[in-house]
Backbone atoms as SQL, in Angstrom:
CREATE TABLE atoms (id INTEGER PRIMARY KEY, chain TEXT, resi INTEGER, resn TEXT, atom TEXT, x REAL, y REAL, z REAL);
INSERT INTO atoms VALUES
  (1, 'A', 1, 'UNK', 'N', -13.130, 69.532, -25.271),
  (2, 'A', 1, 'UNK', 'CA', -11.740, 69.834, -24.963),
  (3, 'A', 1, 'UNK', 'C', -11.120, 70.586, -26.125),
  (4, 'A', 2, 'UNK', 'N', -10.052, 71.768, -25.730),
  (5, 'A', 2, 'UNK', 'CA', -9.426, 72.114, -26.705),
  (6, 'A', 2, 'UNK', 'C', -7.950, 72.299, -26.591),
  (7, 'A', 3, 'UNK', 'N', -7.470, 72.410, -27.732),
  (8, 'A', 3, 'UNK', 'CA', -5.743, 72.106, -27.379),
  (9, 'A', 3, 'UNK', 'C', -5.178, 72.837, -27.256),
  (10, 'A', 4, 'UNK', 'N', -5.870, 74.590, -27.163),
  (11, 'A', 4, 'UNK', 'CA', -5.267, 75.358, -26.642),
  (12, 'A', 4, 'UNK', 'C', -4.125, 76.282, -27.447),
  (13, 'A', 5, 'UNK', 'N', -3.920, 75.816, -28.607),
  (14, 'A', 5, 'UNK', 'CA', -2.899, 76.640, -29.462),
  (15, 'A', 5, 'UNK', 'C', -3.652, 78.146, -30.160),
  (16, 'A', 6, 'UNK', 'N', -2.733, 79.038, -29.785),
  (17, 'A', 6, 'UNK', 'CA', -2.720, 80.247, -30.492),
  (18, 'A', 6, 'UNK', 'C', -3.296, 80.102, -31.922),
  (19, 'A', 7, 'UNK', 'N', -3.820, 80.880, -32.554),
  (20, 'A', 7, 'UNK', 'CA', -3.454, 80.857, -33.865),
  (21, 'A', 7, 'UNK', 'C', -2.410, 81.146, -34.540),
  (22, 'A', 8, 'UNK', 'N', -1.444, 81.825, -33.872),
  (23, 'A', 8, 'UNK', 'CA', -0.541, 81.960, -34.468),
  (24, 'A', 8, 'UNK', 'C', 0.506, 80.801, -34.100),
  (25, 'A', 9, 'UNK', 'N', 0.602, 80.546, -33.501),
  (26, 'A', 9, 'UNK', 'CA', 1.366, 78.654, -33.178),
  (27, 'A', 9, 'UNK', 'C', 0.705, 77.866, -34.648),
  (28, 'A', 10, 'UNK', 'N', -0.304, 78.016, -34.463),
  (29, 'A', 10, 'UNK', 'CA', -1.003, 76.956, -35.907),
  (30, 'A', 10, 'UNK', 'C', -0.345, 77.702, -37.103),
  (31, 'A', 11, 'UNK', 'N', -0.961, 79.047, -36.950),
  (32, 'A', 11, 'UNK', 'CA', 0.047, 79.659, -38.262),
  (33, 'A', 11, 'UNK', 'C', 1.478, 79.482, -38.543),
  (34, 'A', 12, 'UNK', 'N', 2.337, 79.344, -37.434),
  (35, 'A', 12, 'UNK', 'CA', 3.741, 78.843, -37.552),
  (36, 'A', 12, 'UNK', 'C', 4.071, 77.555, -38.361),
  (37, 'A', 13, 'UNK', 'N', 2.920, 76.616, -37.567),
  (38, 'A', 13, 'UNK', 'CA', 3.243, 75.522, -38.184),
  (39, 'A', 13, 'UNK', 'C', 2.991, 75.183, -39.547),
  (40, 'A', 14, 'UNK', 'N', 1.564, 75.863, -40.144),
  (41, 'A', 14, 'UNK', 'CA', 1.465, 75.789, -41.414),
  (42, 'A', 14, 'UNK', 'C', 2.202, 76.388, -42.174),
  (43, 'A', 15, 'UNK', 'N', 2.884, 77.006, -41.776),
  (44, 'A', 15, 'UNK', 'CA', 3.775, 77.745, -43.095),
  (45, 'A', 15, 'UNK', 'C', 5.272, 77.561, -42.809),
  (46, 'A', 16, 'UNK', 'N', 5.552, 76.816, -42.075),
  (47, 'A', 16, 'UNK', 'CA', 6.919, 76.127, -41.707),
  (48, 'A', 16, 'UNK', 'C', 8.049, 76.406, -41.099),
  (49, 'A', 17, 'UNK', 'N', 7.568, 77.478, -40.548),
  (50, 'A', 17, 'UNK', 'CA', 8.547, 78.079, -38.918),
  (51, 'A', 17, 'UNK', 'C', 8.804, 77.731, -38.135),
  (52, 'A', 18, 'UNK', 'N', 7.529, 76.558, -37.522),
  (53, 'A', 18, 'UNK', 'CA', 7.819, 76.116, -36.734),
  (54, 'A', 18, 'UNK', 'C', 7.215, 74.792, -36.621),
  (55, 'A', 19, 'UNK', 'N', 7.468, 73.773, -35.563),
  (56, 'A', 19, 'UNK', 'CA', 7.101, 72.467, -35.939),
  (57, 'A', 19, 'UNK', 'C', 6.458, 72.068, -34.606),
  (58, 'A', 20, 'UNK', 'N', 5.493, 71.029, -34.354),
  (59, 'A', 20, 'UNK', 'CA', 4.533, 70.935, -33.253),
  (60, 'A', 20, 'UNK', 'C', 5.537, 69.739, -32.451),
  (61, 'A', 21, 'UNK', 'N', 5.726, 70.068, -31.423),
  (62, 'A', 21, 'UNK', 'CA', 6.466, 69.027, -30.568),
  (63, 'A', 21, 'UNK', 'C', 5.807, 67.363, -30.458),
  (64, 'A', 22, 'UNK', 'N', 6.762, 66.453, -30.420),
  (65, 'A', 22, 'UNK', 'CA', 5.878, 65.045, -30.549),
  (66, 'A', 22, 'UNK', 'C', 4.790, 64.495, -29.340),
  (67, 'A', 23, 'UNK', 'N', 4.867, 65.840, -28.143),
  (68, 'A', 23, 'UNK', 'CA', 3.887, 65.806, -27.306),
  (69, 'A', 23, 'UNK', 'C', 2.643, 66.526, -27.895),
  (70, 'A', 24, 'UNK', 'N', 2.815, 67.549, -28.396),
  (71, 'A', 24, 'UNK', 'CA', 1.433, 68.071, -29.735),
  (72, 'A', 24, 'UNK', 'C', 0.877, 67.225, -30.251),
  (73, 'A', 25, 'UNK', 'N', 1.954, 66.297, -31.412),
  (74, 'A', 25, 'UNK', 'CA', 1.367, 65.463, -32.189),
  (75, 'A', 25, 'UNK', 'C', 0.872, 64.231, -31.233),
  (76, 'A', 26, 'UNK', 'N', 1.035, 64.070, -30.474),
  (77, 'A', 26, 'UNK', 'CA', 0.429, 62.810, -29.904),
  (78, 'A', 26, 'UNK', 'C', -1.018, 63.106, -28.866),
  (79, 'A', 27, 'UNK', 'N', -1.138, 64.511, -28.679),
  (80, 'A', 27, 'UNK', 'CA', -2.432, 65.394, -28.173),
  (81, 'A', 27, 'UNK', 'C', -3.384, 65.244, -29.624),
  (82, 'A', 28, 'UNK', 'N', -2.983, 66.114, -30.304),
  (83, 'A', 28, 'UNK', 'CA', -3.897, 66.101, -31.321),
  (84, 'A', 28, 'UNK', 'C', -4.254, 64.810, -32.378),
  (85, 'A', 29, 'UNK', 'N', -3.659, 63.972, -32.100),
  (86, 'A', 29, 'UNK', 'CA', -3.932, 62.783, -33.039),
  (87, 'A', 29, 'UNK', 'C', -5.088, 61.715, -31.729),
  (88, 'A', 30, 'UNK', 'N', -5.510, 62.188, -30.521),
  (89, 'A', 30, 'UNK', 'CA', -5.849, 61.657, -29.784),
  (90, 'A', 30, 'UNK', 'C', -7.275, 62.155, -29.828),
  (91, 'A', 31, 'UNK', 'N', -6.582, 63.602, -29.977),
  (92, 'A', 31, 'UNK', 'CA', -8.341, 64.713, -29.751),
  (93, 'A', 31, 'UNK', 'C', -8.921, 64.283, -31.064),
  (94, 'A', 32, 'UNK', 'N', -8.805, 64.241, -32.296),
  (95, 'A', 32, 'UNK', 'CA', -8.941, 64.269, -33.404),
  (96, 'A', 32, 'UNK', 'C', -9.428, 62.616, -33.951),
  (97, 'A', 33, 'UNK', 'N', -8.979, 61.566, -33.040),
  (98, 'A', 33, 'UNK', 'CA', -8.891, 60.009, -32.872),
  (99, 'A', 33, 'UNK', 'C', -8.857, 59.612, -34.339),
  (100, 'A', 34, 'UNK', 'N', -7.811, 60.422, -34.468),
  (101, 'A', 34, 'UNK', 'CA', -6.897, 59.714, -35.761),
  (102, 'A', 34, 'UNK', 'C', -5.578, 59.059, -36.091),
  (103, 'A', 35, 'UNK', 'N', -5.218, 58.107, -36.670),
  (104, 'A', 35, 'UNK', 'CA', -3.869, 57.310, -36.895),
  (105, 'A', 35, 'UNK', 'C', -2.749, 58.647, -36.680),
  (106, 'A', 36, 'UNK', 'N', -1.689, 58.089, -36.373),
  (107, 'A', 36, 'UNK', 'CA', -0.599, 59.156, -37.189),
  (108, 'A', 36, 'UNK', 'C', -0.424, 58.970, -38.658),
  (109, 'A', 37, 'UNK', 'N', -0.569, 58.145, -39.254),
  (110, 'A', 37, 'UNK', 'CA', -0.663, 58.185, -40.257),
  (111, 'A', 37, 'UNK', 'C', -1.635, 59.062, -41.314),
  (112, 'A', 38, 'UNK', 'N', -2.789, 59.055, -40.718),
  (113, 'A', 38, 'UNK', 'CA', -3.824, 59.649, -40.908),
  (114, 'A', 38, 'UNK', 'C', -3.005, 61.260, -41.000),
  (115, 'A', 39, 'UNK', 'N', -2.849, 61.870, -39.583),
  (116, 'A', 39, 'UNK', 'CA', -1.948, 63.011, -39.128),
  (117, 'A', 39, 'UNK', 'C', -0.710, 63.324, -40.281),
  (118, 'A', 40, 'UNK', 'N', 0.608, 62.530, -40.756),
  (119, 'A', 40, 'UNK', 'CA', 1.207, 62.871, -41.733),
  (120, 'A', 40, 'UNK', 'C', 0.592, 62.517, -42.943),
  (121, 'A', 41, 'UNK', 'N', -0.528, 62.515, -43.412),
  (122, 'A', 41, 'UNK', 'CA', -0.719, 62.687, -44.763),
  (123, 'A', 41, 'UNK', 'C', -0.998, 63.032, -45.469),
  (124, 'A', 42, 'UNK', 'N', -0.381, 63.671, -46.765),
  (125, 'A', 42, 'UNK', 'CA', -0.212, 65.164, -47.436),
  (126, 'A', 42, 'UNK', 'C', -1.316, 64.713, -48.825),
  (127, 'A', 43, 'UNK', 'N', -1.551, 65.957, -48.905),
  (128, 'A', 43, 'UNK', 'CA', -2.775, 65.971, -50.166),
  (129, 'A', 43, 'UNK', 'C', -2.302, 65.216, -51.172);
């Protein structure tokens, strides 16, 4: 399965234009079968 985002959607989000809706974050923390916690945590 894939989640279907542009690269440039990903590029938005990494550089802070734009932000992934809490239906995103709750897709990709599923595909990925990781905590949210896991998901917000910064280097």
């Amino acid at each position: 399965m894939r989640l279907g985002f542009s690269a440039r959607t990903v590029s938005d989000w990494e550089n802070g234009k734009t932000e992934p809706s809490i239906a995103t974050i709750k897709a990709m923390v599923k595909f990925f079968d990781i905590t949210y916690d896991e998901f917000f945590e910064e280097d």
